[in-house]
N, CA, C and O of each residue as an XYZ file, in Angstrom:
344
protein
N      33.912     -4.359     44.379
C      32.489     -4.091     44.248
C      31.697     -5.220     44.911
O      32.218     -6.328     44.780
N      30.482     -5.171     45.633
C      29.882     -5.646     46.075
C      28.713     -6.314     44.846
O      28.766     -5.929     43.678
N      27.882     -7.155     45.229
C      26.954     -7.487     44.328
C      25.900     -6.712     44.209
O      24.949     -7.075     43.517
N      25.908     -5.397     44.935
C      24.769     -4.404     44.792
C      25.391     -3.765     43.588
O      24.600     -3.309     42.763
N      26.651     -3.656     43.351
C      27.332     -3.009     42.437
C      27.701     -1.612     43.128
O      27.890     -0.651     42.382
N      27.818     -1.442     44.572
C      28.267     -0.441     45.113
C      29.856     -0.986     45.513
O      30.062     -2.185     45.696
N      31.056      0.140     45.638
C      32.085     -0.021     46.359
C      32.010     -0.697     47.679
O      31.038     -0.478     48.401
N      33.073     -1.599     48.098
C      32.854     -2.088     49.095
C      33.717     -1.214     50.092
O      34.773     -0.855     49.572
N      33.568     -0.857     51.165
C      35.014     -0.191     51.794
C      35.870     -0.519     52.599
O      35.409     -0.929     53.664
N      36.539     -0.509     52.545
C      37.436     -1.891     53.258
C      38.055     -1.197     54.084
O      37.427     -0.198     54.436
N      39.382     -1.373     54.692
C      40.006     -0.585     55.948
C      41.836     -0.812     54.732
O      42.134     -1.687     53.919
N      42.309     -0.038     55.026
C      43.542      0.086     54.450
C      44.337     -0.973     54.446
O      44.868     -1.414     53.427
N      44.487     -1.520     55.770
C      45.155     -3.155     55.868
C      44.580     -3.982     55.323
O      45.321     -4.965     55.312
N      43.469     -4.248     54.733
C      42.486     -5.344     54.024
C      43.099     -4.659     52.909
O      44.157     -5.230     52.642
N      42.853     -3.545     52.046
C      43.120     -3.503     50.905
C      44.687     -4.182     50.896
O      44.890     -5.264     50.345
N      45.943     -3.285     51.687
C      47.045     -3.764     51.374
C      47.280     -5.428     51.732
O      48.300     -5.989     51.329
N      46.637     -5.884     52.224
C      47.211     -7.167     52.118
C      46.762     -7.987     50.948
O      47.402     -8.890     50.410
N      45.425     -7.491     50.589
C      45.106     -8.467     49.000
C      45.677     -7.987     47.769
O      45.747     -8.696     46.765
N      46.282     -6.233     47.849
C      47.301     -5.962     46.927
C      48.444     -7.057     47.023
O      48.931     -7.679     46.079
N      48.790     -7.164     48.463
C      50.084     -8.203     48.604
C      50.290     -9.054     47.308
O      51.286     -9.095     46.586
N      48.931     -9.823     47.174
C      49.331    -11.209     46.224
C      49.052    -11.030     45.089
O      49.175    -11.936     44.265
N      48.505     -9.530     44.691
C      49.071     -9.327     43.144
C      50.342     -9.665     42.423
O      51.434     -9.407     42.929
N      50.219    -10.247     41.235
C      51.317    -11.091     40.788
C      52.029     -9.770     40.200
O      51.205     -9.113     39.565
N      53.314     -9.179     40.217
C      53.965     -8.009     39.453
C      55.067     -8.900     38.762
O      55.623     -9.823     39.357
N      55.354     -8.531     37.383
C      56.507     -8.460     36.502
C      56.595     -7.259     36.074
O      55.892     -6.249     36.105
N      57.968     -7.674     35.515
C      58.824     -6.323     34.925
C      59.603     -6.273     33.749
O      60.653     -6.916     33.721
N      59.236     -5.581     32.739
C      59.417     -5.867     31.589
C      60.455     -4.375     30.796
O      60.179     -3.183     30.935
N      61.447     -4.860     30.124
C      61.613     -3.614     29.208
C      60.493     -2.873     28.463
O      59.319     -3.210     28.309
N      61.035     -1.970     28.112
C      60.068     -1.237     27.170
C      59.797     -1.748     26.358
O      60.604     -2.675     26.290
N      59.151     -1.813     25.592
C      58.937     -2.165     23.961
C      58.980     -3.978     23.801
O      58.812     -4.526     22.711
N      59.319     -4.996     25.522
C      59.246     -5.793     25.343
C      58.556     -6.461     26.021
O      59.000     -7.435     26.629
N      57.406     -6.113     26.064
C      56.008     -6.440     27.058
C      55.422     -7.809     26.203
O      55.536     -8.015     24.995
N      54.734     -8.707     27.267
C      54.477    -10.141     26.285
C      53.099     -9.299     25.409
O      53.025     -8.082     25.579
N      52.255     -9.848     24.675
C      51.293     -9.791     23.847
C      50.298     -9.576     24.639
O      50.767     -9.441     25.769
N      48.695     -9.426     24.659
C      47.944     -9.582     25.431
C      47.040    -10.814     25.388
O      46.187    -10.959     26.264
N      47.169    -11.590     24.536
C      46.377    -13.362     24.722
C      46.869    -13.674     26.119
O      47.980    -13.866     26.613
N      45.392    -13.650     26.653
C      45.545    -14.744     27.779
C      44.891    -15.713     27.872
O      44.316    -16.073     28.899
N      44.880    -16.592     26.217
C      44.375    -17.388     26.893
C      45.001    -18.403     27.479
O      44.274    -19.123     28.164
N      46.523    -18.779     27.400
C      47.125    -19.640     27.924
C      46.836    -19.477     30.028
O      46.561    -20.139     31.029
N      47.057    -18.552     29.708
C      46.403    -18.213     31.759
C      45.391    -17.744     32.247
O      45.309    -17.136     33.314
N      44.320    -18.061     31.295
C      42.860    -17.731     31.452
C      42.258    -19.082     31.666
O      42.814    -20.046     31.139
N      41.162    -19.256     32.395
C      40.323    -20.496     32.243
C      38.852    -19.669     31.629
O      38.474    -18.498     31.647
N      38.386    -20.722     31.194
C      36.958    -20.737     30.638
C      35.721    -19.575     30.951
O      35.061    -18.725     30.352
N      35.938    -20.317     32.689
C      35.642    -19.646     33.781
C      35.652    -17.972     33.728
O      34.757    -17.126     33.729
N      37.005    -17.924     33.685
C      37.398    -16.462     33.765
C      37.310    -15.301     32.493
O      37.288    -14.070     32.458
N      37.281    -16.179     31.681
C      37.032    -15.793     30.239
C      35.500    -15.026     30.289
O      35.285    -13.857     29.967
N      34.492    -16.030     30.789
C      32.973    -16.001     30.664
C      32.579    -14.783     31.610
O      31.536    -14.133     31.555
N      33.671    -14.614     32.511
C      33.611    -13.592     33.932
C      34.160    -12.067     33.128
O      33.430    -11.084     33.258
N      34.802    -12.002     32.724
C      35.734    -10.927     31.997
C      34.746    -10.299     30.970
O      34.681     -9.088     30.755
N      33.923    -11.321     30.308
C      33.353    -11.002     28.522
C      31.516    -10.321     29.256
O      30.786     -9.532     28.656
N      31.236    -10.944     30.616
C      29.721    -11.047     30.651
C      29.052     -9.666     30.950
O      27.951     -9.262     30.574
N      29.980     -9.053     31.710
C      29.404     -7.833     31.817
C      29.166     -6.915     30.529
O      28.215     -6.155     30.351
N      30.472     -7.206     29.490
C      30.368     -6.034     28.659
C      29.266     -6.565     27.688
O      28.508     -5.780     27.117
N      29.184     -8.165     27.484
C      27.766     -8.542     26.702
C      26.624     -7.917     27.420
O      25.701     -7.828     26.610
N      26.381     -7.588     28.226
C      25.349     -6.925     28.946
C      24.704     -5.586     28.761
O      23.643     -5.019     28.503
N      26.190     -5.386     29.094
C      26.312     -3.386     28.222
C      25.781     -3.708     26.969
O      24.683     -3.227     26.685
N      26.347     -4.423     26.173
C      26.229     -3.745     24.308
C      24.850     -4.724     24.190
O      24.176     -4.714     23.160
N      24.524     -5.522     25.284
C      22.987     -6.080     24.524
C      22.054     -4.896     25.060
O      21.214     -4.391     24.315
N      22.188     -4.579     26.049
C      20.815     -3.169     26.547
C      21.053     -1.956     26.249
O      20.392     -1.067     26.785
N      22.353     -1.579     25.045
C      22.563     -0.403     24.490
C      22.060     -0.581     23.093
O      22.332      0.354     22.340
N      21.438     -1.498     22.623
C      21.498     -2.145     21.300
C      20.388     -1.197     21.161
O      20.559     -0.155     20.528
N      19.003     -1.547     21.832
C      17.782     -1.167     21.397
C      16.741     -1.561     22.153
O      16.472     -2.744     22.360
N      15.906     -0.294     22.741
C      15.401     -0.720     24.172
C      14.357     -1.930     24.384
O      13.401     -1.866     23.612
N      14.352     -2.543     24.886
C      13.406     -3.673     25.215
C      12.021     -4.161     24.207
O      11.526     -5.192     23.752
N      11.805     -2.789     24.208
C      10.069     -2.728     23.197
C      10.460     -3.521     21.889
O       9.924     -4.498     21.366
N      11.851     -2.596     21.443
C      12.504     -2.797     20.171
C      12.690     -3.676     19.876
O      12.348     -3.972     18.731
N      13.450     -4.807     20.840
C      14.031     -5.977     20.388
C      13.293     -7.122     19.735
O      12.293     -7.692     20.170
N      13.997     -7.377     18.544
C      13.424     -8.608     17.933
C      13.091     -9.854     19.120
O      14.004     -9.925     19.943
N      12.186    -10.643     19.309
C      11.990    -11.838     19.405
C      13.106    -12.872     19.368
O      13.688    -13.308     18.375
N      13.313    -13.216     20.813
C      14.385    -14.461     20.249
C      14.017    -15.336     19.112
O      14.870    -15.843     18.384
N      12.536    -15.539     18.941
C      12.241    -16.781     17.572
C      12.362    -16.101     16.034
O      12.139    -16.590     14.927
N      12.777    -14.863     16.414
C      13.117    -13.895     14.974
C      14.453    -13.835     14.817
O      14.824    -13.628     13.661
N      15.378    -13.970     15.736
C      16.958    -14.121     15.767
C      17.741    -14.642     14.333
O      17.433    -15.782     13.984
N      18.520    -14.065     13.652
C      18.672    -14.935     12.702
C      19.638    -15.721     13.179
O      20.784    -15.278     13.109
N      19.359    -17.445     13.943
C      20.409    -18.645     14.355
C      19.404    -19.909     13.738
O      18.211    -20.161     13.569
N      20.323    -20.318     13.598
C      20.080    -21.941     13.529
C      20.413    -23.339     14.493
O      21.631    -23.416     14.655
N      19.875    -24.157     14.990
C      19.979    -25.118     15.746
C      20.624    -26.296     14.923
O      19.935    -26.891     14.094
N      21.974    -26.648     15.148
C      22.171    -28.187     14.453
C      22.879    -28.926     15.150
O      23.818    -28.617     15.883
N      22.450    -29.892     14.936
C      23.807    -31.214     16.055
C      24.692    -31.066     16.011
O      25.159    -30.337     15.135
N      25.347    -31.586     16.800
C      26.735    -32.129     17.017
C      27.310    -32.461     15.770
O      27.002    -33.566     15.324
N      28.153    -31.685     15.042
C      28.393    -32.646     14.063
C      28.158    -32.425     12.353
O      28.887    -32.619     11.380
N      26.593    -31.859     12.545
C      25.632    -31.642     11.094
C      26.644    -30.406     10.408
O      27.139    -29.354     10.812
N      26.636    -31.140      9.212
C      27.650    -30.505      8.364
C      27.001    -29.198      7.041
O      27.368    -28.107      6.604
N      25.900    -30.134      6.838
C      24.620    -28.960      5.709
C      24.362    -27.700      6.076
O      23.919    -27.530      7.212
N      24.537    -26.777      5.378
C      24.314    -25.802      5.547
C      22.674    -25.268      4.247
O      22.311    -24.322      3.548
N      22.417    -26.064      4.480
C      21.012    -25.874      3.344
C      19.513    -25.270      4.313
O      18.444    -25.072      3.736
């Protein structure tokens, strides 16, 4: 996808060669690893993976008019550290 969010179209040899360096394993049945990644995830990729769908479920929530006020949010601001919950 492009950043318009349209398909990009590539030519068949561009696609197959960046298939090339897809990483493939091969696993028995029933003995596939878990799905945590976070041991081979970075931060990065984590924030890349999660941002779109925060996007979706924040503008499916309730349309714009609707939305509470960020200063109505129920959060709290505390240091580094601050342990009170009062």
């Amino acid at each position: 996808m492009s950043a318009t969010g349209l398909p990009v179209q590539d030519s068949k040899d561009e696609r197959r060669n960046r298939r090339a360096s897809w990483p493939v394993r091969r696993f028995r049945l029933g003995e596939e690893p878990g799905e945590d990644l976070s041991s081979t995830t970075s931060a990065e990729e984590c924030l890349a993976m999660m941002w779109p769908l925060a996007l979706d479920a924040f503008s499916m929530a309730a349309p714009a008019s609707d939305r509470a006020s960020r200063a109505l949010w129920p959060v709290r601001i505390r240091a580094l550290g601050q342990t009170d919950f009062d």
